[in-house]
C-alpha positions as CSV (number, residue, x, y, z in Angstrom):
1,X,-3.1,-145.2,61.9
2,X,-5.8,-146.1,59.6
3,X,-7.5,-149.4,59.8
4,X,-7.3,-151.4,56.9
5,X,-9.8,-149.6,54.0
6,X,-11.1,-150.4,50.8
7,X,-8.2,-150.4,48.0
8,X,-8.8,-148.0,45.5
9,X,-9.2,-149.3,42.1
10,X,-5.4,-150.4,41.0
11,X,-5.5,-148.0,37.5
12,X,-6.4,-145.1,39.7
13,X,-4.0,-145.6,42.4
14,X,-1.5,-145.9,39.8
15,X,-2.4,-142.3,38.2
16,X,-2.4,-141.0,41.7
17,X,1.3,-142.0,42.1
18,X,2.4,-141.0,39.1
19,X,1.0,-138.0,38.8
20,X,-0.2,-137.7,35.5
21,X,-2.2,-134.2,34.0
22,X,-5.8,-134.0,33.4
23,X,-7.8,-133.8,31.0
24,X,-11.3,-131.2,30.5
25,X,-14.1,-132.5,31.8
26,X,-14.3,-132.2,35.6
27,X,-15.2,-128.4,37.0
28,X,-12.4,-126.3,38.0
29,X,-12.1,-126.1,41.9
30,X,-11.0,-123.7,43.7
31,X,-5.1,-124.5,46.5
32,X,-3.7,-122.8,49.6
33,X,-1.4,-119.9,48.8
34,X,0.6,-118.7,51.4
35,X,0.6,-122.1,53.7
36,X,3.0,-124.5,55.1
37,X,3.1,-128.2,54.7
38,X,1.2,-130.1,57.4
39,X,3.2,-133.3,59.0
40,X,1.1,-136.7,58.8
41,X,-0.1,-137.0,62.2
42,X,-1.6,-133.5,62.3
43,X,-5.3,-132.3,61.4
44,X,-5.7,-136.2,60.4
45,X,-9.3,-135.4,59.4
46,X,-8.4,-133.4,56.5
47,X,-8.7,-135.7,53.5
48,X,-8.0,-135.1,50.1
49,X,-11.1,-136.2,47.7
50,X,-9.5,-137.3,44.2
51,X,-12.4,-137.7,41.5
52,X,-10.9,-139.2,38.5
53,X,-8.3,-141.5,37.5
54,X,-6.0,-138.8,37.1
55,X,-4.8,-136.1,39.4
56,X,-4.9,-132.3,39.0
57,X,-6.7,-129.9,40.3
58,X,-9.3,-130.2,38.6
59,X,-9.6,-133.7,40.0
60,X,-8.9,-133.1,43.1
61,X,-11.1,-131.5,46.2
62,X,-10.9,-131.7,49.8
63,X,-12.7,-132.5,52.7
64,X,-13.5,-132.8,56.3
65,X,-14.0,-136.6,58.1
66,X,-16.9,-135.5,60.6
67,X,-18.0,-139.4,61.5
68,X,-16.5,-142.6,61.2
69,X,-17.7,-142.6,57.1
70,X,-18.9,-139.4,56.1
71,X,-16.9,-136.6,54.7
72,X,-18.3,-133.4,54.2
73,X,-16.6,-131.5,51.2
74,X,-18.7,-128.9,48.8
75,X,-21.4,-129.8,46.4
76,X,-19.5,-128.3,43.0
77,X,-16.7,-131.0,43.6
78,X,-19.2,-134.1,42.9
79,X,-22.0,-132.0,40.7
80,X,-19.8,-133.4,37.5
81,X,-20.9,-137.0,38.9
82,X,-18.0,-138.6,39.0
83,X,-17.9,-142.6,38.7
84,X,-17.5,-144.4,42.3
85,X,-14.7,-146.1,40.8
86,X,-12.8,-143.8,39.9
87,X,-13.0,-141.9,43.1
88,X,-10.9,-142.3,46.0
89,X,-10.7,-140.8,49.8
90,X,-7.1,-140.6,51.0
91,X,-5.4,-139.7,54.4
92,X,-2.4,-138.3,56.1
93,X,-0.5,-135.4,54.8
94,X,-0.3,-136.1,50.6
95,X,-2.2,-137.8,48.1
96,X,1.3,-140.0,46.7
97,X,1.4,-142.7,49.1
98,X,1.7,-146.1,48.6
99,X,-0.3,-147.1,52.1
100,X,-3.3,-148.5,50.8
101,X,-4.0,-148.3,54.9
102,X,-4.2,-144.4,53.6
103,X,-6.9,-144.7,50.2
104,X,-10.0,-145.1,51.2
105,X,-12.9,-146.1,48.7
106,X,-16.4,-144.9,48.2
107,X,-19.9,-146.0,48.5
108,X,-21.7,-143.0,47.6
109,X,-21.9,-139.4,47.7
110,X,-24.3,-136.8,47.4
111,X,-25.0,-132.5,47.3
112,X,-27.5,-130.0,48.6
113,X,-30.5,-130.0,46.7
114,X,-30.7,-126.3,46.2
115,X,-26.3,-125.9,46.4
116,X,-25.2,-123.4,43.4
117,X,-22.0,-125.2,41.9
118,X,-21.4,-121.9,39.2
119,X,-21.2,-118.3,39.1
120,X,-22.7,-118.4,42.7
121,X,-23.7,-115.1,44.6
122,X,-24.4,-114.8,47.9
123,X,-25.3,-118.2,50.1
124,X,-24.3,-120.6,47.8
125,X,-25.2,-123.6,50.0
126,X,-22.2,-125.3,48.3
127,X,-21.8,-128.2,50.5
128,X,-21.7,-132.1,49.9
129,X,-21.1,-135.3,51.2
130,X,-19.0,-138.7,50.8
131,X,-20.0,-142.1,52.2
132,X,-16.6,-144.3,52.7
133,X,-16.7,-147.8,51.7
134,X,-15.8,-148.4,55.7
135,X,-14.9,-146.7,58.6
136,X,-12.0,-144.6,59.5
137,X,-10.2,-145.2,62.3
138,X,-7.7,-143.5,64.5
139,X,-8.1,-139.9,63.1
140,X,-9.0,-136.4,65.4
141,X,-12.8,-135.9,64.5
142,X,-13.1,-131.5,64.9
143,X,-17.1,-131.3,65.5
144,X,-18.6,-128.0,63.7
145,X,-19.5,-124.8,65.3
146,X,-23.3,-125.7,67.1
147,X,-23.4,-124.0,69.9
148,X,-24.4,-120.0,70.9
149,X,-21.1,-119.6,73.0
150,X,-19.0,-121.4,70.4
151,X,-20.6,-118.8,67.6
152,X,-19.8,-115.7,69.9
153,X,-16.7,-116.7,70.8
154,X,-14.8,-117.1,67.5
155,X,-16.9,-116.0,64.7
156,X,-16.5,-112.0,63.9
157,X,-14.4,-109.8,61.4
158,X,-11.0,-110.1,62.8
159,X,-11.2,-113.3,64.4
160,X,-8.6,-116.0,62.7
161,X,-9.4,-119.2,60.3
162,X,-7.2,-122.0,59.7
163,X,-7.6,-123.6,56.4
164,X,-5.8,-127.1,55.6
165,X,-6.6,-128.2,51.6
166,X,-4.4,-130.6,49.5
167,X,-4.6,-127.8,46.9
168,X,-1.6,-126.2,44.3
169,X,0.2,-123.4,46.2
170,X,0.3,-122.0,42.2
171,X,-2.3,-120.6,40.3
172,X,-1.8,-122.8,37.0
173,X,-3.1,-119.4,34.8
174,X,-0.9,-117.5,36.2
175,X,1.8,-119.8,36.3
176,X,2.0,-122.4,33.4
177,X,4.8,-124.2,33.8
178,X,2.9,-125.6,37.5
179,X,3.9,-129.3,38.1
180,X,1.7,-132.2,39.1
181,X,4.2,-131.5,42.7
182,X,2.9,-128.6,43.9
183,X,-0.9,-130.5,44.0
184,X,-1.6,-132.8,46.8
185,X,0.2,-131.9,49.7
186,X,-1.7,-131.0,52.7
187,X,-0.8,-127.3,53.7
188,X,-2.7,-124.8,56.3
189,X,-2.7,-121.4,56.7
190,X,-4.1,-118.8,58.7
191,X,-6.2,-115.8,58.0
192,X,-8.8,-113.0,59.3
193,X,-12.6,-112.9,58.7
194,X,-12.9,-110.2,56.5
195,X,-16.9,-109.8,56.2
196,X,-19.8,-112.2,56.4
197,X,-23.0,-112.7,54.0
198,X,-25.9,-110.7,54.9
199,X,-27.4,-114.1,56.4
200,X,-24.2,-115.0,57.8
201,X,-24.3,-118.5,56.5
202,X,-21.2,-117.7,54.4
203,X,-17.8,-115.6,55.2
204,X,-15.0,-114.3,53.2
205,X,-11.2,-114.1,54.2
206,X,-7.9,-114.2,52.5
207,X,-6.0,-112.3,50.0
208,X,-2.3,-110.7,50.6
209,X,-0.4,-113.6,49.9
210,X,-2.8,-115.8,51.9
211,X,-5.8,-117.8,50.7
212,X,-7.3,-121.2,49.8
213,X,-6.3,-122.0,45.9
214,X,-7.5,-124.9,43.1
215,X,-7.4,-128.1,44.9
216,X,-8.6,-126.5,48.1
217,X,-12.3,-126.5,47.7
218,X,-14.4,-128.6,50.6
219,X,-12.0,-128.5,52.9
220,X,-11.6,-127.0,56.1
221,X,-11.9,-123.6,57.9
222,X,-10.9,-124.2,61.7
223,X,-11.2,-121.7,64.2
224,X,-9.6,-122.2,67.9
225,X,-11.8,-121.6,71.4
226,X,-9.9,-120.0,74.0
227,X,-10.0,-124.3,76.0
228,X,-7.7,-124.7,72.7
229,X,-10.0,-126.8,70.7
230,X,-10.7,-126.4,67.5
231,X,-14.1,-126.4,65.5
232,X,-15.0,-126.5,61.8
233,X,-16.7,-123.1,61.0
234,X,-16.2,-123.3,57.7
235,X,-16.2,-125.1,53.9
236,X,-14.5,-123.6,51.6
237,X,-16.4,-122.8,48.3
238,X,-15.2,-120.3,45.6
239,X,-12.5,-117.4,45.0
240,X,-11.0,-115.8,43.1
241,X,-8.3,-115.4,40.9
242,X,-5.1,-115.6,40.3
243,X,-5.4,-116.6,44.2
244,X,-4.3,-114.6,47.0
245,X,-5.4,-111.8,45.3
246,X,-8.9,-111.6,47.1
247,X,-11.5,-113.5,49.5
248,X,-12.4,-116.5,49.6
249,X,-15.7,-117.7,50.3
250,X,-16.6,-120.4,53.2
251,X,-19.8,-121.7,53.9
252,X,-21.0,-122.1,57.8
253,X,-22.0,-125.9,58.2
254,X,-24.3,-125.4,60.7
255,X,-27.2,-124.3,58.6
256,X,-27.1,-128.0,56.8
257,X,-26.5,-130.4,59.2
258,X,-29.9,-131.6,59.9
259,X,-30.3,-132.8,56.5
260,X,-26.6,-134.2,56.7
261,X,-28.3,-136.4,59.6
262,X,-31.0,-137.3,57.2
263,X,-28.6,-138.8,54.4
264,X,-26.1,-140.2,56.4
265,X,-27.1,-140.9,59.6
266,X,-24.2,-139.0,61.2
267,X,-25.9,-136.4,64.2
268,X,-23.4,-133.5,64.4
269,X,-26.4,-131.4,66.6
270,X,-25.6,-131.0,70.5
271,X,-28.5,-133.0,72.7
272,X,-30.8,-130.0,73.7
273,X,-31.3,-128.6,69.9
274,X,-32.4,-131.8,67.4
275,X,-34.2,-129.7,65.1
276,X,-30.7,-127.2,64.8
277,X,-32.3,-124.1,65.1
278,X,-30.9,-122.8,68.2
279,X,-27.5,-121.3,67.2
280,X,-28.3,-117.6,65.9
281,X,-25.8,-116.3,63.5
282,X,-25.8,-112.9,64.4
283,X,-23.3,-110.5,65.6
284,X,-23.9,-108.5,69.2
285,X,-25.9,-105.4,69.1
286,X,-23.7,-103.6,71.2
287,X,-20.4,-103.1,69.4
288,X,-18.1,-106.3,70.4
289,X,-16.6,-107.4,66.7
290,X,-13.2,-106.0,65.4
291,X,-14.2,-103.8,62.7
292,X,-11.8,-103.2,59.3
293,X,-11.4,-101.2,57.0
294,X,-12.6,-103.7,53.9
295,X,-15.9,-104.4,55.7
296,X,-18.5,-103.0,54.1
297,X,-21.3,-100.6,55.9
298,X,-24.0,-102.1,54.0
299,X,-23.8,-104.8,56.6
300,X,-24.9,-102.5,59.5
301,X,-28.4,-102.4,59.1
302,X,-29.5,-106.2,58.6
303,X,-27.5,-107.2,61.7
304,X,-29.2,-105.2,63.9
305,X,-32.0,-106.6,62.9
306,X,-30.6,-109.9,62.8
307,X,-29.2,-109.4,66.8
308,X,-32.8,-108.3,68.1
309,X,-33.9,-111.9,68.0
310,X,-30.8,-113.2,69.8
311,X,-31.6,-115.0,73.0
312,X,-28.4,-114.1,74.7
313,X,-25.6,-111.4,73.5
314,X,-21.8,-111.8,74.6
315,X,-18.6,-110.0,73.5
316,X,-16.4,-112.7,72.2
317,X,-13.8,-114.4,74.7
318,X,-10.2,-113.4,73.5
C-alpha cells in the first residue's frame, strides 16, 4: 500500500472518475492490444501518468517508478507542457479509484534535450521524467538493464518483452464508438523482439494481435533473467496504426540514465561503471541470436562492427 500522497487537485480527480472525453490540444500517444488486465498488487511500479483534467488517451501516458519520486515515462507525453496542476501520478491496476492513498501529485517534470516527440526516425531519444510531490512507498522498484551479462542474456530477436500500459485495448480510428472504459486499466502482454535500431538504443516488437496502443506510451517493456527477475529494457515510444498491425518502437534506457542522475538525483548505474559506458549494446559475433524472417539483412554489417569492440561475447542464457 501506498503511503499517504499528495491529493490531486479535487476538479481533476473528479474528471478522472467520471470519465469524461477530451478535448484537442494534448499530442496523441501511442494502448495494449492483445493484453490481459493486471490485478492491483502486481507490477506496482507501473503508473499511469494522466496530464489534464480530463481522461483519454490523449491525456493519458504511462510510466515506470524507478526511485522513491521519479518516474520515467517518454519525452512526447509532457512536450505539450502540461500544467502541474492539472497532472496527476496514480497507482495500482486503474486510473478510477477513489484511494487518494493511490493519486499521487507532481512537483516537476522534464524531457531529453535532444528527444524527437514527432514523425521520429530512428533513435528517437524519446524519454522523460516526473518528480512526485513525495515518495512512494511499498511498490516493487524493477531496476533497468545495466549490466553486460543482463544485456546478453535477454536482449536479441526472439527473446520476449512484457509490456504493462494503462492504454485503450481499441484503436479509437478504427473503432469510434470506443468508450472512456476501455482507457485506464492496467494490462500486459507479451511479445518477441523483432529487430533493433542500427545503434541498438531502440527495438521494435509487436503486431498480430499483440502490441502497445494509445494510452500506452512511457511505459514499460520487461524482460525476465533466467534468476526470474525482471528488468526494464524498454520505453515505449511510437507505433503504428490501427495498432497491432505493426511494431512498436521501445527505447533502451540505459543510454540516458546518467543525465537521469543529473536531474533527479536517482543513480540507476551499478557501482563499478559511474560514467555508464560499460554496457555495449551489441549482439555476439559468432551467431548466438534467434534470427526471423522480418529482420532485416541490412542489420548485418553494422553489428559486426559494433561486436568487434565488445569486451566479452556470450550466447544468451535460455
Amino acid at each position: 500500500m501506498l503511503a499517504a500522497m499528495l491529493a490531486f487537485p479535487t476538479a481533476a480527480l473528479l474528471s478522472v472518475l467520471c470519465g469524461l472525453p477530451l478535448g484537442a490540444g494534448a499530442p496523441r500517444p501511442v494502448p495494449i492490444v492483445g493484453g490481459e488486465e493486471v490485478p492491483v498488487d502486481e507490477w506496482t511500479s507501473v503508473v499511469a501518468i494522466l496530464s489534464q483534467e480530463t481522461v483519454s488517451t490523449a491525456s493519458l501516458c504511462t510510466g515506470t517508478l524507478v526511485a522513491p519520486r521519479v518516474v520515467l515515462t517518454a519525452a512526447h507525453c509532457l512536450s505539450h507542457e502540461p500544467k502541474l496542476s492539472e497532472m496527476a501520478v496514480v497507482f495500482g491496476d486503474s486510473i478510477y479509484t477513489d484511494d487518494e492513498r493511490r493519486i499521487a501529485g507532481v512537483e516537476r517534470y522534464g524531457i531529453y534535450p535532444t528527444a524527437c516527440v514527432e514523425d521520429c526516425k530512428s533513435d528517437a531519444w524519446d524519454f522523460g521524467y516526473v518528480i512526485l510531490a513525495q515518495d512512494a512507498y511499498g511498490v516493487d522498484i524493477i531496476p533497468p538493464l545495466t549490466t553486460q551479462d543482463e544485456w546478453d542474456e535477454t536482449m536479441h530477436v526472439g527473446d520476449e518483452i512484457h509490456v504493462v500500459g494503462f492504454g485503450t485495448v481499441h484503436d479509437a480510428e478504427e473503432d469510434p464508438l470506443q468508450t472512456t472504459a476501455d482507457v485506464g486499466h492496467k494490462r500486459i502482454m507479451t511479445t518477441p523482439i523483432d529487430t533493433f535500431s542500427k545503434s541498438r538504443r531502440e527495438f521494435r516488437a509487436g503486431g498480430e494481435g499483440q502490441d502497445a496502443c494509445g494510452g500506452d506510451s512511457g511505459g514499460p517493456a520487461f524482460v525476465r533473467l533466467s534468476s526470474g527477475e525482471y528488468r526494464l529494457a524498454g520505453v515505449t515510444s511510437r507505433g503504428v496504426r490501427p495498432c497491432g498491425t505493426g511494431d512498436s518502437v521501445y527505447g533502451a534506457p540505459y543510454p540516458i540514465l546518467t543525465w537521469l542522475r543529473e536531474e533527479t538525483g536517482a543513480d540507476l548505474l551499478p557501482d563499478d561503471c559511474p560514467d555508464g559506458g560499460c554496457l555495449v549494446m551489441a549482439e555476439p559475433a559468432t551467431g548466438c541470436a534467434i534470427s526471423r524472417e522480418r529482420e532485416s539483412l541490412a542489420w548485418a554489417l553494422p553489428l559486426l562492427v559494433f561486436a568487434r569492440r565488445r569486451r566479452q561475447t556470450r550466447c544468451p542464457r535460455r
